[in-house]
Jmol script that loads the backbone (N, CA, C; Angstrom):
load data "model"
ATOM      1  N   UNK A   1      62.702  66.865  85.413  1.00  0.00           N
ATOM      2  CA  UNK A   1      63.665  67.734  86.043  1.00  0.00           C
ATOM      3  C   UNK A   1      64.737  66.887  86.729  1.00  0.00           C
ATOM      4  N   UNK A   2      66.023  67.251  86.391  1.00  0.00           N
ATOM      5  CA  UNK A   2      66.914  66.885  87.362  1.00  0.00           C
ATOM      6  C   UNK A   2      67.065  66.793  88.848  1.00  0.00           C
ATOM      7  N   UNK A   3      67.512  65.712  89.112  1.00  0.00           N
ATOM      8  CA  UNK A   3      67.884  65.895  90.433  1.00  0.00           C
ATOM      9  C   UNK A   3      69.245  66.214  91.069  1.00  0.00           C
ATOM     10  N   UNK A   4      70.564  66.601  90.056  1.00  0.00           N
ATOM     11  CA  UNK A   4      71.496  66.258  90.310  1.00  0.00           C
ATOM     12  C   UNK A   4      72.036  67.798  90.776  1.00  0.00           C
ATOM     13  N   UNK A   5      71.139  68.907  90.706  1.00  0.00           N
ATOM     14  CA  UNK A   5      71.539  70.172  91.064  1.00  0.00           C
ATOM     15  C   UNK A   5      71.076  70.270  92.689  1.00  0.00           C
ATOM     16  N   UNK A   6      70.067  69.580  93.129  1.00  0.00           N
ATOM     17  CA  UNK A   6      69.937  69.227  94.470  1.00  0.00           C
ATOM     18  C   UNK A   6      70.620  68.592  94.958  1.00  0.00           C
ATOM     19  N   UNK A   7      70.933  67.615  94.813  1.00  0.00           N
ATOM     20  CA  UNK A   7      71.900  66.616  95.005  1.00  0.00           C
ATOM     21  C   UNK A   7      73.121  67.568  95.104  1.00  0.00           C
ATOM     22  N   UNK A   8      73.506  68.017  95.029  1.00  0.00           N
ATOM     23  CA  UNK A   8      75.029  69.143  94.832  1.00  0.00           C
ATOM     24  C   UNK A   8      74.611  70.425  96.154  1.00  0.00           C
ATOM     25  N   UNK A   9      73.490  70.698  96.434  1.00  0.00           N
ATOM     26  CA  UNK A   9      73.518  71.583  97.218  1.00  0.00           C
ATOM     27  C   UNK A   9      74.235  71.544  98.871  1.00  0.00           C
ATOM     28  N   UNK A  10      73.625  69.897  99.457  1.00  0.00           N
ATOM     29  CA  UNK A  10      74.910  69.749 100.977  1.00  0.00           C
ATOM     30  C   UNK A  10      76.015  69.827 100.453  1.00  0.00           C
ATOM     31  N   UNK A  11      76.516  69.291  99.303  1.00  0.00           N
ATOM     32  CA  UNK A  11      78.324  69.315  98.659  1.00  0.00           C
ATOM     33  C   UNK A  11      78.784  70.697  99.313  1.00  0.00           C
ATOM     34  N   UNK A  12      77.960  72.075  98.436  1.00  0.00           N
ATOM     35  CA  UNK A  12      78.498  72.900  98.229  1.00  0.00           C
ATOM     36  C   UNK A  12      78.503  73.530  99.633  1.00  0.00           C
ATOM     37  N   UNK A  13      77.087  73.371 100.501  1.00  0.00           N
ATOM     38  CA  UNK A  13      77.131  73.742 101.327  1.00  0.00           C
ATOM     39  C   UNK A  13      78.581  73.406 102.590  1.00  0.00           C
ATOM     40  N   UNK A  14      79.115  72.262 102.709  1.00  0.00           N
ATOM     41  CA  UNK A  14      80.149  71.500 103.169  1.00  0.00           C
ATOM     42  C   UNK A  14      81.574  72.559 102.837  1.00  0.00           C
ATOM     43  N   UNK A  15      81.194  72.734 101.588  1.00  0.00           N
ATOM     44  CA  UNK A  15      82.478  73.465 100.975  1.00  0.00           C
ATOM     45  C   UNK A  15      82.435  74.493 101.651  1.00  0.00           C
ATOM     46  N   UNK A  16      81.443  75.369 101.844  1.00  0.00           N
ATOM     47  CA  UNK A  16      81.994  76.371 102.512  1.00  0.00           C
ATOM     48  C   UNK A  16      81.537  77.733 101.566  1.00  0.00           C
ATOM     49  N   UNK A  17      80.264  78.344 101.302  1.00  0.00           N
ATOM     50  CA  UNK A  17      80.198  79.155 100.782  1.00  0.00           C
ATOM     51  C   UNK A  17      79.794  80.261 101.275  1.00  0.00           C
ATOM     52  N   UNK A  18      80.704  80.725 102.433  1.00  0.00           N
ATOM     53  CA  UNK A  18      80.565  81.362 103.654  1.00  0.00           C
ATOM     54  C   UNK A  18      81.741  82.245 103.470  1.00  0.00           C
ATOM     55  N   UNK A  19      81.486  84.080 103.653  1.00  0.00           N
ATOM     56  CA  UNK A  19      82.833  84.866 104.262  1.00  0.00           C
ATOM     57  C   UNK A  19      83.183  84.388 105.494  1.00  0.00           C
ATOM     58  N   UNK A  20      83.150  83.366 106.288  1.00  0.00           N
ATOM     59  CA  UNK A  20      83.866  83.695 107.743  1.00  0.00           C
ATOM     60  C   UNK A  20      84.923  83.152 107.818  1.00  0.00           C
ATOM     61  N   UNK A  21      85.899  83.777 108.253  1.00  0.00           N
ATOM     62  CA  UNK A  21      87.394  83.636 108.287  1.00  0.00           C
ATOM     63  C   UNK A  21      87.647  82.117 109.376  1.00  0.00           C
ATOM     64  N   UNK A  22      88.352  81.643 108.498  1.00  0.00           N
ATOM     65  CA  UNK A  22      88.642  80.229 108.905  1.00  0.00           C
ATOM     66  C   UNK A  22      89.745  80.442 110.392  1.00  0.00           C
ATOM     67  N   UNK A  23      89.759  81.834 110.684  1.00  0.00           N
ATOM     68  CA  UNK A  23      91.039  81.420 111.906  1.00  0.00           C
ATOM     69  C   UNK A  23      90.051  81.899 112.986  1.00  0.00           C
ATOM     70  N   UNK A  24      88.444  82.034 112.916  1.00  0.00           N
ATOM     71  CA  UNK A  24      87.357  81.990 113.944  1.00  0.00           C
ATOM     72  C   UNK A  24      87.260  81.000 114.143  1.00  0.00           C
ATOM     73  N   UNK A  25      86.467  80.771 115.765  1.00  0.00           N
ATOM     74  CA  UNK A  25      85.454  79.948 116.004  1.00  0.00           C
ATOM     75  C   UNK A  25      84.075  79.494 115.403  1.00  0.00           C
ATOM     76  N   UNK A  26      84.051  78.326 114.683  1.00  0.00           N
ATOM     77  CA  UNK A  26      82.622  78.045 114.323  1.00  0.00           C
ATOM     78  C   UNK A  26      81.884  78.141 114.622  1.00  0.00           C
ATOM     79  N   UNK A  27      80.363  79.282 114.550  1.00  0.00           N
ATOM     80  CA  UNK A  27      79.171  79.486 115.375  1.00  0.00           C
ATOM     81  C   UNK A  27      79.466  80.936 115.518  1.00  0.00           C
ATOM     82  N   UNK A  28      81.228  81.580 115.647  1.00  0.00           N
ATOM     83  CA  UNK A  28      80.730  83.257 115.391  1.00  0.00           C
ATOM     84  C   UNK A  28      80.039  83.396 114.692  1.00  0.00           C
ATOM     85  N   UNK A  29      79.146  84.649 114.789  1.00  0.00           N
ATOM     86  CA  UNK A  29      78.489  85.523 114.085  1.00  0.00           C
ATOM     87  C   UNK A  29      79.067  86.858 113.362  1.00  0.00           C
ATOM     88  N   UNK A  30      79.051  87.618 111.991  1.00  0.00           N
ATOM     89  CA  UNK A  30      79.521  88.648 112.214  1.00  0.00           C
ATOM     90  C   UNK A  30      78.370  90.005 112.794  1.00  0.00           C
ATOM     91  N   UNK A  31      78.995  90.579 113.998  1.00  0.00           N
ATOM     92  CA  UNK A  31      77.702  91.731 114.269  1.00  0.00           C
ATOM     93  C   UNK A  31      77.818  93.004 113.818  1.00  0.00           C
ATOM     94  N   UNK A  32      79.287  93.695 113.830  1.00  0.00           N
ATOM     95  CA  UNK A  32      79.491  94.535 113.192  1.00  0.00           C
ATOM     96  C   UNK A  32      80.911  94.689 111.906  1.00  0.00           C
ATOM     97  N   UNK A  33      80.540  95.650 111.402  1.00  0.00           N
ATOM     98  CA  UNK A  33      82.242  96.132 110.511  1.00  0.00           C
ATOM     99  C   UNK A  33      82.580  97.460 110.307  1.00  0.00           C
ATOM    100  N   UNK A  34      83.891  97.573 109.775  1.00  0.00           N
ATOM    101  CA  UNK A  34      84.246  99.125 109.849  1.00  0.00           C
ATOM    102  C   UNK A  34      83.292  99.842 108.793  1.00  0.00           C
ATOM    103  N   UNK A  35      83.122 101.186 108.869  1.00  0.00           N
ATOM    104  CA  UNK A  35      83.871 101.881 110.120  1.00  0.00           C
ATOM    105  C   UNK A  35      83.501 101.821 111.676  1.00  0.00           C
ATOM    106  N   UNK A  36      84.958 102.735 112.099  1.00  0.00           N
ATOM    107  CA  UNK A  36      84.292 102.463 113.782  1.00  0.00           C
ATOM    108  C   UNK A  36      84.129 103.936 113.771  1.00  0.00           C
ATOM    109  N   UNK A  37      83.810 104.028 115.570  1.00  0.00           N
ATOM    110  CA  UNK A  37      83.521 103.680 116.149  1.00  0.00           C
ATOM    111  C   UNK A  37      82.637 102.474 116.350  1.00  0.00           C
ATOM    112  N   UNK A  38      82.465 101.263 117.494  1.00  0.00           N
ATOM    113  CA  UNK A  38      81.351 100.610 117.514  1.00  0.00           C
ATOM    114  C   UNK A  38      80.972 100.550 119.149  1.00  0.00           C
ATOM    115  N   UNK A  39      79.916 100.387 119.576  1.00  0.00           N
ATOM    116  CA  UNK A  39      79.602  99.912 120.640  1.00  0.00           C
ATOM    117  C   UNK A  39      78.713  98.667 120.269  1.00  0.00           C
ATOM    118  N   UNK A  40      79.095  97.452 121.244  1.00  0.00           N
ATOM    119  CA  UNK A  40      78.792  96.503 120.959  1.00  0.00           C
ATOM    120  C   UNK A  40      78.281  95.842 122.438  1.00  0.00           C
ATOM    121  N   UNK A  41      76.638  95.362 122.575  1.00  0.00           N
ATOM    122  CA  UNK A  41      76.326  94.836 124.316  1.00  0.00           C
ATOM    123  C   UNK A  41      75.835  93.726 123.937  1.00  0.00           C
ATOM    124  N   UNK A  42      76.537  92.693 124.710  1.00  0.00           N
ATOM    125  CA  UNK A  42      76.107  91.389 123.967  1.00  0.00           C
ATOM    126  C   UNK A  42      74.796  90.889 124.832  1.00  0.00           C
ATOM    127  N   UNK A  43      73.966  90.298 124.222  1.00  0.00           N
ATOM    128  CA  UNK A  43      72.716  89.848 124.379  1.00  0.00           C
ATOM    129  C   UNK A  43      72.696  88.524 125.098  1.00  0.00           C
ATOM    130  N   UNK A  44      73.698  87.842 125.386  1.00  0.00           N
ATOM    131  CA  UNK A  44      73.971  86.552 126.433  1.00  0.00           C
ATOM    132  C   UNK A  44      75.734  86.411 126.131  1.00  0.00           C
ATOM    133  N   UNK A  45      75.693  85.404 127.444  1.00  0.00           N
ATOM    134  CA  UNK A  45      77.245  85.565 127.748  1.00  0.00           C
ATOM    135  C   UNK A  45      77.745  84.705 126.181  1.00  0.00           C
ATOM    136  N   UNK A  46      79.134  85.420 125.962  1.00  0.00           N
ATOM    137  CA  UNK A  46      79.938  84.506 125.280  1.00  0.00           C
ATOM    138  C   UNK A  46      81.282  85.197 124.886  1.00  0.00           C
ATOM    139  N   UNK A  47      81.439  85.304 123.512  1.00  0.00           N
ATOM    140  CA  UNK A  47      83.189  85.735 123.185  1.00  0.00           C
ATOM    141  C   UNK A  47      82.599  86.634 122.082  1.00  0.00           C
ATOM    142  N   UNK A  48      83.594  87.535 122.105  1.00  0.00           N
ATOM    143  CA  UNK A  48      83.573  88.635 121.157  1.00  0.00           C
ATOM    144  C   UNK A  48      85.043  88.857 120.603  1.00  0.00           C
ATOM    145  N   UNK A  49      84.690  89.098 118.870  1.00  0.00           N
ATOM    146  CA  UNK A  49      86.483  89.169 118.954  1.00  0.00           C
ATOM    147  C   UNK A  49      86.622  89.877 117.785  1.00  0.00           C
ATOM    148  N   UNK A  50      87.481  90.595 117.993  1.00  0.00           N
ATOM    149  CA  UNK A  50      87.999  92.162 116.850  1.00  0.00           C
ATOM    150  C   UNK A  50      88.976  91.086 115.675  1.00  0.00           C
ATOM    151  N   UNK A  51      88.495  91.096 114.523  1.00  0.00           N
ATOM    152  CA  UNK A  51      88.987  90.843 113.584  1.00  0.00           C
ATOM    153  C   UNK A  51      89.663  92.065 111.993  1.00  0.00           C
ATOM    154  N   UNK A  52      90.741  91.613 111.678  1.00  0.00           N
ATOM    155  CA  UNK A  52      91.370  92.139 110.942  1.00  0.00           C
ATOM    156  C   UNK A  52      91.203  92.112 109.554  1.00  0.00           C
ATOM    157  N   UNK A  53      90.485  92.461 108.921  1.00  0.00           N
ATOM    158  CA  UNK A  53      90.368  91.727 107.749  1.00  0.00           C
ATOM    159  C   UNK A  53      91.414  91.848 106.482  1.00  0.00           C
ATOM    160  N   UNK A  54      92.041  93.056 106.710  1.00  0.00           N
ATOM    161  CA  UNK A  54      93.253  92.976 106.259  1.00  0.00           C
ATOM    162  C   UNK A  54      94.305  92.118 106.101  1.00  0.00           C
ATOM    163  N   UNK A  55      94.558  91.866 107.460  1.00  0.00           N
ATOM    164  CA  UNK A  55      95.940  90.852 107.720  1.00  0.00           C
ATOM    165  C   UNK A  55      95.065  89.915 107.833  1.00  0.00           C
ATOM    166  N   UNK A  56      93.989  89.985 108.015  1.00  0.00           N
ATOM    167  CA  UNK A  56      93.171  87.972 108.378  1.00  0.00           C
ATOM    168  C   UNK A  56      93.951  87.373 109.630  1.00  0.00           C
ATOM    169  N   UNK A  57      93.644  88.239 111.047  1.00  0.00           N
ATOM    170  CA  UNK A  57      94.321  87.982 112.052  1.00  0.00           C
ATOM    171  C   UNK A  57      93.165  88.193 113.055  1.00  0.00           C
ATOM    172  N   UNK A  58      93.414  87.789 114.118  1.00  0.00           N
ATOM    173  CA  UNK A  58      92.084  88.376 115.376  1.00  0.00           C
ATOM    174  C   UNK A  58      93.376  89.084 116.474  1.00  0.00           C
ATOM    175  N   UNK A  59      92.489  90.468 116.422  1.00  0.00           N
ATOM    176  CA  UNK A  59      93.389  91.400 117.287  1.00  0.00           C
ATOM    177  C   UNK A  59      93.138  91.028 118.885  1.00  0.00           C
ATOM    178  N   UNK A  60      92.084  90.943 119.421  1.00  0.00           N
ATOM    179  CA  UNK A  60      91.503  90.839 120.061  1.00  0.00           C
ATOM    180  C   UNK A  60      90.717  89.836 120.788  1.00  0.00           C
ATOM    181  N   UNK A  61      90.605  89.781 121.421  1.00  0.00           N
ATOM    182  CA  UNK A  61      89.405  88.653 122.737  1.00  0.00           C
ATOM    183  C   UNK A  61      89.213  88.907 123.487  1.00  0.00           C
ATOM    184  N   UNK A  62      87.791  89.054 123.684  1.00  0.00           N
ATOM    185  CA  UNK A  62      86.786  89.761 124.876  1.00  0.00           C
ATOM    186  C   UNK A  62      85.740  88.875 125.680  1.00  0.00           C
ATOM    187  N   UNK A  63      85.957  88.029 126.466  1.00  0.00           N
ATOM    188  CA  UNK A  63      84.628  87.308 127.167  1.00  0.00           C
ATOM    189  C   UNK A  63      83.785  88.307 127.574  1.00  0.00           C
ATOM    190  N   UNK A  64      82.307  88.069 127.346  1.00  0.00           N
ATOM    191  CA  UNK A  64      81.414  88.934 127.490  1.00  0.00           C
ATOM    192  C   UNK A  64      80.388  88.526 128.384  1.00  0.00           C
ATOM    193  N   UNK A  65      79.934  88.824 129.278  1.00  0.00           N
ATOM    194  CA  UNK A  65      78.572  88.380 130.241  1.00  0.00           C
ATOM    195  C   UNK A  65      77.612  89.259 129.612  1.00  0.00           C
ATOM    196  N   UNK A  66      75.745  88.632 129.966  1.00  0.00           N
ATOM    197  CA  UNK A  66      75.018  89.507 128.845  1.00  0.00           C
ATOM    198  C   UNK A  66      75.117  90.902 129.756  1.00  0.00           C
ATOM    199  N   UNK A  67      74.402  91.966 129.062  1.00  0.00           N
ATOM    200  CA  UNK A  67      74.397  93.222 128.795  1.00  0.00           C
ATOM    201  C   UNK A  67      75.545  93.948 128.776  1.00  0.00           C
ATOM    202  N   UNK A  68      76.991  93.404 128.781  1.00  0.00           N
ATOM    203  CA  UNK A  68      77.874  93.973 129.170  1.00  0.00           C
ATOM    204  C   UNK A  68      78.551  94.852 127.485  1.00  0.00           C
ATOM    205  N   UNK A  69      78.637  95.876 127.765  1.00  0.00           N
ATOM    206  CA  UNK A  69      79.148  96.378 126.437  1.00  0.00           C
ATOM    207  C   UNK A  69      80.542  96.868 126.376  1.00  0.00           C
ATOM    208  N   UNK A  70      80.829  96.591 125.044  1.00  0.00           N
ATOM    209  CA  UNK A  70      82.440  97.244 124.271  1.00  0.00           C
ATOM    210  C   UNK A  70      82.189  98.073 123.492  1.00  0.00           C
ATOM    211  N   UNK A  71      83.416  99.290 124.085  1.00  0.00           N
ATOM    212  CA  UNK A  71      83.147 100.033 122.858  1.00  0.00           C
ATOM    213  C   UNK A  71      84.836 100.171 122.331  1.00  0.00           C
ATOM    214  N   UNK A  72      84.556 100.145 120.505  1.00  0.00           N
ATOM    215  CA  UNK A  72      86.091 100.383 120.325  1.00  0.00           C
ATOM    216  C   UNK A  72      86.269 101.720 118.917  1.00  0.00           C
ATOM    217  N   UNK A  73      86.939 102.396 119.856  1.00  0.00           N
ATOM    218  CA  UNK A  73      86.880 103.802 119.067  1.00  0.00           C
ATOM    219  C   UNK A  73      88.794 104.200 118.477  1.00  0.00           C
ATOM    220  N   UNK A  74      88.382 103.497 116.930  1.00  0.00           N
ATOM    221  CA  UNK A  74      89.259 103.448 116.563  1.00  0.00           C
ATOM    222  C   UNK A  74      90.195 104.833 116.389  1.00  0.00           C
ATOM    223  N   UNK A  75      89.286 105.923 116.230  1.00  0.00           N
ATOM    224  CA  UNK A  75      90.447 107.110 116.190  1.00  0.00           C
ATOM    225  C   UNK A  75      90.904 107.691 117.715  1.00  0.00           C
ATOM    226  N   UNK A  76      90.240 106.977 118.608  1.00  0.00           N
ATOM    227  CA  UNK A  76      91.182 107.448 119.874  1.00  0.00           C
ATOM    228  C   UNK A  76      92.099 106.023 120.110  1.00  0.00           C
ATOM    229  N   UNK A  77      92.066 104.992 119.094  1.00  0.00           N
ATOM    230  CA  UNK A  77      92.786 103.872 119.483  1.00  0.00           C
ATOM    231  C   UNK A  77      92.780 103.050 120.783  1.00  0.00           C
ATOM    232  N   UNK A  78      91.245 102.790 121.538  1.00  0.00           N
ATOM    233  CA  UNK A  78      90.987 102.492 122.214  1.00  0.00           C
ATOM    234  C   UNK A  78      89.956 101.776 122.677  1.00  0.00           C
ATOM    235  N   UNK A  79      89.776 100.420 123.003  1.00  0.00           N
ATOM    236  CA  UNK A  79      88.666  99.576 123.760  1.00  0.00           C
ATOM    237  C   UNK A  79      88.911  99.696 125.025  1.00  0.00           C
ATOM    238  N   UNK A  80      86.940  99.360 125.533  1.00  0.00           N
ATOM    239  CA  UNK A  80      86.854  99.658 126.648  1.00  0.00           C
ATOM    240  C   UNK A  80      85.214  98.958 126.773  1.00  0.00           C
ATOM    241  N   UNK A  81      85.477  98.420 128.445  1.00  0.00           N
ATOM    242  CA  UNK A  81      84.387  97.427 128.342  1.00  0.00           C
ATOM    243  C   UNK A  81      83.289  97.828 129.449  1.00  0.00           C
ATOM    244  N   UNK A  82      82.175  98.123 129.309  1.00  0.00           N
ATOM    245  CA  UNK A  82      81.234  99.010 130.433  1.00  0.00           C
ATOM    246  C   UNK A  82      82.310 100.338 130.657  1.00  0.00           C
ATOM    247  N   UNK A  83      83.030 101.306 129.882  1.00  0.00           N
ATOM    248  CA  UNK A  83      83.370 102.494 129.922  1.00  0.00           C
ATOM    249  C   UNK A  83      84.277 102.490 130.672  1.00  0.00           C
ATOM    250  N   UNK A  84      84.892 101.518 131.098  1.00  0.00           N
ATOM    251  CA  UNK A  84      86.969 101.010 131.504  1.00  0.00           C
ATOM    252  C   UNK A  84      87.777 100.671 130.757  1.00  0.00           C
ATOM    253  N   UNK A  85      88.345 101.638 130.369  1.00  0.00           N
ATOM    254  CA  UNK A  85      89.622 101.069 128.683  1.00  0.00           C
ATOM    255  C   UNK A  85      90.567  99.955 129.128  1.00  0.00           C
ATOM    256  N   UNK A  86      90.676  99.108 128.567  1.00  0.00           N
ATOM    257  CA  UNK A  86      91.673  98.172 128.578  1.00  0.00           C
ATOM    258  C   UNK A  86      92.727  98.408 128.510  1.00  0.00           C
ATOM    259  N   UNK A  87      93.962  98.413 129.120  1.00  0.00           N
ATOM    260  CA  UNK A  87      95.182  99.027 128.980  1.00  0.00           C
ATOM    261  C   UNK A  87      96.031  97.383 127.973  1.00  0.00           C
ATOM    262  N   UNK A  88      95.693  96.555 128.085  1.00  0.00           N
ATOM    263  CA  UNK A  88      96.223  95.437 127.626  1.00  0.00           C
ATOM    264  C   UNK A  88      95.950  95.594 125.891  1.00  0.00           C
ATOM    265  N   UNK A  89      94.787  95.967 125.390  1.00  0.00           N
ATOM    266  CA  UNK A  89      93.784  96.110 124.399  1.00  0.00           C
ATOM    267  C   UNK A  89      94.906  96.634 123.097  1.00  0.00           C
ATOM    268  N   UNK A  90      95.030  96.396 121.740  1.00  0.00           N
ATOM    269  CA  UNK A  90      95.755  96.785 121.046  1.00  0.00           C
ATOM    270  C   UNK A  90      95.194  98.211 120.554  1.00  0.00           C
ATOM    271  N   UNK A  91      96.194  98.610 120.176  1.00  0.00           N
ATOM    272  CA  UNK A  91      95.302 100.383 119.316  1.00  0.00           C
ATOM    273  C   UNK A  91      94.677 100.304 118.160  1.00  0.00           C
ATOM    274  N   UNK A  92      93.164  99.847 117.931  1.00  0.00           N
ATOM    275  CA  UNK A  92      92.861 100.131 116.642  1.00  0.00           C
ATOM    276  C   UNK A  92      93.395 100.899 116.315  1.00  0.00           C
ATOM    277  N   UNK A  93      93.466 100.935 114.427  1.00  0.00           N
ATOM    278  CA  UNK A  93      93.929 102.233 114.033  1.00  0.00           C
ATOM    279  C   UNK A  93      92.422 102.571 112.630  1.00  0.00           C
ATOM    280  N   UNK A  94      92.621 103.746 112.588  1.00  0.00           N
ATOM    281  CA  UNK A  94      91.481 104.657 111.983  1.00  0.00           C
ATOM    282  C   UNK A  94      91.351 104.133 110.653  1.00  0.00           C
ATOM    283  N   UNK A  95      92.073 102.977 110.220  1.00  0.00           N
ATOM    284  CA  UNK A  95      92.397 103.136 108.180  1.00  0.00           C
ATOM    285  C   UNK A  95      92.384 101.495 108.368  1.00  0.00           C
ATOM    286  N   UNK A  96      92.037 100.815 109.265  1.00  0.00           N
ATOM    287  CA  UNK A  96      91.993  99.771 109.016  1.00  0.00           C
ATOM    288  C   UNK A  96      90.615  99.033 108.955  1.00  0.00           C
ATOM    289  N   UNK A  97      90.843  97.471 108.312  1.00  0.00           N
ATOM    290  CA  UNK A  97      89.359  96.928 107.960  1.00  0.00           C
ATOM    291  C   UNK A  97      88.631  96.032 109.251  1.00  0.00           C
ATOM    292  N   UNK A  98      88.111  96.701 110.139  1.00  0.00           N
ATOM    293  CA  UNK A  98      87.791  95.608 111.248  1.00  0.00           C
ATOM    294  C   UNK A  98      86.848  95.314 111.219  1.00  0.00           C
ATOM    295  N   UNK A  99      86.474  93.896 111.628  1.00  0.00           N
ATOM    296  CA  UNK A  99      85.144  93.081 111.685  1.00  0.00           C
ATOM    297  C   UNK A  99      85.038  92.525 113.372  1.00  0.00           C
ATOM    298  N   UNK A 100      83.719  92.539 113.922  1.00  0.00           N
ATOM    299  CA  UNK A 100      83.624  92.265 115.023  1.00  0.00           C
ATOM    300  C   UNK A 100      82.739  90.622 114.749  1.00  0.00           C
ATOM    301  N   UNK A 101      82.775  89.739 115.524  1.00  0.00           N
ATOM    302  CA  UNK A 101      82.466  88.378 115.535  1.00  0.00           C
ATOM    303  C   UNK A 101      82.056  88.620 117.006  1.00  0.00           C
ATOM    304  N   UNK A 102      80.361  87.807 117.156  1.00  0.00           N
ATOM    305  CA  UNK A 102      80.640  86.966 118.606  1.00  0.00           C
ATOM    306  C   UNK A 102      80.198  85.956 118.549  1.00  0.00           C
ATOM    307  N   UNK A 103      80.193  84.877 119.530  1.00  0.00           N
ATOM    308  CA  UNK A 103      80.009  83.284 119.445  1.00  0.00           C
ATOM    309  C   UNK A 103      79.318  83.476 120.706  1.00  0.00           C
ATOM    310  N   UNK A 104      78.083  83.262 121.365  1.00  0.00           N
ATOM    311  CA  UNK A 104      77.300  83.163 122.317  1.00  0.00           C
ATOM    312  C   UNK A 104      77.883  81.710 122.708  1.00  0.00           C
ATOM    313  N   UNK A 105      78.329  81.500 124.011  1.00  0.00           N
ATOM    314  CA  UNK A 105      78.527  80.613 124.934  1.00  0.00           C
ATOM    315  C   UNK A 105      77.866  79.128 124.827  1.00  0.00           C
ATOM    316  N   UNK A 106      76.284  79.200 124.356  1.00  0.00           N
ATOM    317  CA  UNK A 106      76.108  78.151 123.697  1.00  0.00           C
ATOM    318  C   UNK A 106      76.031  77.775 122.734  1.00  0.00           C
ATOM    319  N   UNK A 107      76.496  77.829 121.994  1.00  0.00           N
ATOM    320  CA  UNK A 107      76.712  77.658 120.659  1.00  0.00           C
ATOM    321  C   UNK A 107      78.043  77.173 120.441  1.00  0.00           C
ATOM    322  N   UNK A 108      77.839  75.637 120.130  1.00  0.00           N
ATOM    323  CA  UNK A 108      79.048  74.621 119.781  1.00  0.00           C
ATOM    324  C   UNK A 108      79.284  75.337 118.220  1.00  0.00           C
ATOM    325  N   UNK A 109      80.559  74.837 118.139  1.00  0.00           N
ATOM    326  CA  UNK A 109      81.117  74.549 117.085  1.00  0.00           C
ATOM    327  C   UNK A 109      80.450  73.679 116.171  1.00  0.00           C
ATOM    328  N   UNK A 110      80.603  73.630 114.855  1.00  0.00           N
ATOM    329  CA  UNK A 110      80.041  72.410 114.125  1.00  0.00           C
ATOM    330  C   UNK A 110      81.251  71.900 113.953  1.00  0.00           C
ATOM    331  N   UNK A 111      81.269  70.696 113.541  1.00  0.00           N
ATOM    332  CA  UNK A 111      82.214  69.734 112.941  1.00  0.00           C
ATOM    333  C   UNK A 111      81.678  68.500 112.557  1.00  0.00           C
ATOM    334  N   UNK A 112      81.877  68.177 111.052  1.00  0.00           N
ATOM    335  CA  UNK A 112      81.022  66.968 110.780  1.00  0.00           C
ATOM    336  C   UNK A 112      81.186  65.972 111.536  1.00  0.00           C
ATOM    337  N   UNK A 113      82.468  65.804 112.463  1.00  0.00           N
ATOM    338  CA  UNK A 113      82.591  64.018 112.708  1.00  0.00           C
ATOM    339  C   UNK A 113      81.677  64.399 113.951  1.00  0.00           C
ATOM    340  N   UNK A 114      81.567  65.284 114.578  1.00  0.00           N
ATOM    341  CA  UNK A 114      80.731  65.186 115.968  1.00  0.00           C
ATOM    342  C   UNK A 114      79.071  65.453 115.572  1.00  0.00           C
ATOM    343  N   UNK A 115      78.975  66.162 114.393  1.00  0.00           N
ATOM    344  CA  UNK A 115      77.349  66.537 114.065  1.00  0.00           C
ATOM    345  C   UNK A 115      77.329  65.939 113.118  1.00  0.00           C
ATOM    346  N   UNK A 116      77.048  64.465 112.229  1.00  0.00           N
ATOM    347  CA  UNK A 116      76.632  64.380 111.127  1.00  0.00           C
ATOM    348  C   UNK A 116      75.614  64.510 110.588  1.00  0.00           C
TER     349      UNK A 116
END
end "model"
wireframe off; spacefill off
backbone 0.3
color backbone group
């Protein structure tokens, strides 16, 4: 048996055979996607962030302490964090593709030159 299809597996892995949008932080997670409504309570502190998958943009950024929840209810066009709407917050809209990401606080980034 070959070895050269093993041998190819860190390659590919390196490459990147991952949906996560390259204009995230390394170490998001995705937790939810459309449709919305979502409520979302994060399980330890970190960042949460409304992604577009449409435009491939991040609408949004939410620092999160744990239990603290978001909810974003796209047909009233509105986030809101422990049940206080954000007046800053953009208007979801009802027809669009959103993805929610969070990155728990500890959780570095990878990058080969610092993790080889």
């Amino acid at each position: 048996m070959s070895r050269l299809p093993l041998l190819l597996l860190p390659l590919l892995t390196l490459l990147g055979c991952s949906d996560h949008p390259s204009s995230l932080p390394g170490g998001s997670k995705l937790v939810a996607e459309a449709p919305a409504p979502w409520n979302y309570t994060a399980p330890e502190k970190g960042t949460l962030y409304l992604y577009d998958a449409a435009s491939k943009q991040i609408l949004f950024i939410a620092p999160l302490n744990p239990n603290q929840r978001i909810a974003i209810d796209a047909n009233a066009g509105q986030i809101s964090v422990n049940g206080a709407p954000i007046p800053a917050a953009p208007h979801p809209g009802a027809d669009a593709k959103y993805q929610l990401f969070f990155k728990p606080a500890t959780q570095r980034e990878y990058h080969p030159v610092y993790n080889p």
